[in-house]
C-alpha positions in Angstrom: 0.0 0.0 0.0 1.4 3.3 -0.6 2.6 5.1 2.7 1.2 8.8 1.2 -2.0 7.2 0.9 -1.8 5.2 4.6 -0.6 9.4 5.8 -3.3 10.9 4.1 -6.0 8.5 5.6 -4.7 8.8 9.0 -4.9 12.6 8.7 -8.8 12.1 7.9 -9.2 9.8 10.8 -7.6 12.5 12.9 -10.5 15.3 11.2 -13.3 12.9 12.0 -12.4 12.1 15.5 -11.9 15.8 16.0 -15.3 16.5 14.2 -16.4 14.8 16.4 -15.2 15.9 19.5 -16.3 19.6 18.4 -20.1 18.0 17.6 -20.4 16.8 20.9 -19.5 19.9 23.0 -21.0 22.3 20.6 -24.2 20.1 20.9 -24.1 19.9 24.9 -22.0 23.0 26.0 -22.6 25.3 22.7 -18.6 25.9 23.1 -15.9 25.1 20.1 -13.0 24.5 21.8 -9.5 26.3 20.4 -7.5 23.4 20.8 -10.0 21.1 18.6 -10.1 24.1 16.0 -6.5 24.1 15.8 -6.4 20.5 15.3 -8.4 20.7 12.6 -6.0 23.7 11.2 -3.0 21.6 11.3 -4.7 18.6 9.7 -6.2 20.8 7.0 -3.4 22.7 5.9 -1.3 19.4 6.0 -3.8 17.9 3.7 -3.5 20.5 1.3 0.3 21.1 1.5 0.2 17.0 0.2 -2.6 17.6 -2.1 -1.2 20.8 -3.6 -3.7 23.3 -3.3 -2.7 25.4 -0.3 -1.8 28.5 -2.3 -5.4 27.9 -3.6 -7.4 27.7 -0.8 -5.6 30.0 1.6 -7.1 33.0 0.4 -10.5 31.5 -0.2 -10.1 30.7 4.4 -9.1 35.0 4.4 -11.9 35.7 2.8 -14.1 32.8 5.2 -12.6 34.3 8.1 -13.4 38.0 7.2 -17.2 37.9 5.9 -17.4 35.0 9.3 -15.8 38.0 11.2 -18.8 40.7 10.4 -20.8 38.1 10.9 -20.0 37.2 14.6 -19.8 41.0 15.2 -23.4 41.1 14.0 -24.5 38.3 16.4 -25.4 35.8 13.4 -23.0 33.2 15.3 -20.3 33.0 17.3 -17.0 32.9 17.3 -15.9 29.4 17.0 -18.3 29.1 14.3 -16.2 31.6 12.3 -12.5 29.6 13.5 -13.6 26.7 12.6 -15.0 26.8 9.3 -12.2 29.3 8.6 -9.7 25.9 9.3 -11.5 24.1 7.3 -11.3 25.4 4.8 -7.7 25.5 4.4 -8.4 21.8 3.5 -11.3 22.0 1.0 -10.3 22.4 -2.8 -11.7 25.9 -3.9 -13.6 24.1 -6.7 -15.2 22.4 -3.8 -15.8 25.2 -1.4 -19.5 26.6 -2.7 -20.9 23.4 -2.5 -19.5 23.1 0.9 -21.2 26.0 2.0 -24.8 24.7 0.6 -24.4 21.6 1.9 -23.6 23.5 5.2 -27.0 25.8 4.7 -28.8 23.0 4.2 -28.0 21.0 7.4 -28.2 23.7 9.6 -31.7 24.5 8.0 -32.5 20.9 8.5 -31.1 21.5 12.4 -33.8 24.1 12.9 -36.5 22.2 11.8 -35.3 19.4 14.4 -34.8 21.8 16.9 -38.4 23.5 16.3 -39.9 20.1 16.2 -38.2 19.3 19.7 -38.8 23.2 21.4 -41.8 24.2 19.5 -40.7 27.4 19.8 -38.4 30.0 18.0 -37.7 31.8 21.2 -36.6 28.5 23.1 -34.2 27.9 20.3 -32.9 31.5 20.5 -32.7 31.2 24.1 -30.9 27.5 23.5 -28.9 28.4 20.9 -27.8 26.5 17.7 -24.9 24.5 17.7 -24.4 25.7 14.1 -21.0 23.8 14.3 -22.6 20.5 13.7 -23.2 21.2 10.3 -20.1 22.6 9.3 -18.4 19.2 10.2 -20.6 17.7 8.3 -20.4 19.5 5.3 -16.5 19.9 5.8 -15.5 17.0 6.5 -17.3 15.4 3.6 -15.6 17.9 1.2 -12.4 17.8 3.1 -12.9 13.8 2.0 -13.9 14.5 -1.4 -10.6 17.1 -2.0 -8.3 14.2 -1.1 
């Protein structure tokens, strides 16, 4: 079997465990911790250095980081939202990276209807929260898979 292969599919083991990780506590706690985001950072841009597209997708994660940025200043989502879907995307081919960010939409769309379901209400969800970083794994990791 060929070791860059074996390397590369470690890495992705190492992103889904740490997906996973970061699901959990932003499910129970609403809190994506740093140390999980810059897991996921290191994996990502290692990924990309093997896969050649670092120079690509770097400032594709600027731009990520900026408009996610406004948007936690704005009080759309928080903070960890915006760090961690900034370092993934250091590992998502650019071709890739819109249909990462629908698939994204989608899910967490899909996690407000479960959540309404469950609450019944828009204000207990408001007053809950959304761990919007559910879908971004989701999404991410899938496309982090695909850009292998």
């Amino acid at each position: 079997m060929n070791t860059e292969f074996i390397f590369q599919f470690v890495l992705f083991l190492g992103l889904l465990s740490t997906g996973l990780a970061i699901c959990f506590s932003d499910a129970r706690h609403r809190i994506i911790p740093n140390k999980y985001v810059l897991i996921i950072a290191a994996i990502s841009i290692t990924l990309a250095l093997i896969n050649g597209f670092i120079l690509k997708s770097s400032p594709y994660a600027a731009l990520v980081f900026i408009v996610g940025f406004i948007a936690t200043i704005i009080g759309i989502w928080g903070g960890g939202d915006t760090k961690l879907l900034t370092a993934f995307t250091l590992g998502i081919k650019p071709e890739f990276l819109t249909l990462a960010l629908i698939l994204m939409c989608l899910l967490g769309g899909l996690q407000i209807v479960v959540m309404l379901i469950r609450y019944r209400s828009f204000q207990a969800i408001r007053e809950k929260g959304i761990a919007y970083g559910i879908p971004i794994v989701l999404s991410f990791t899938f496309f982090a898979f695909v850009s292998l």
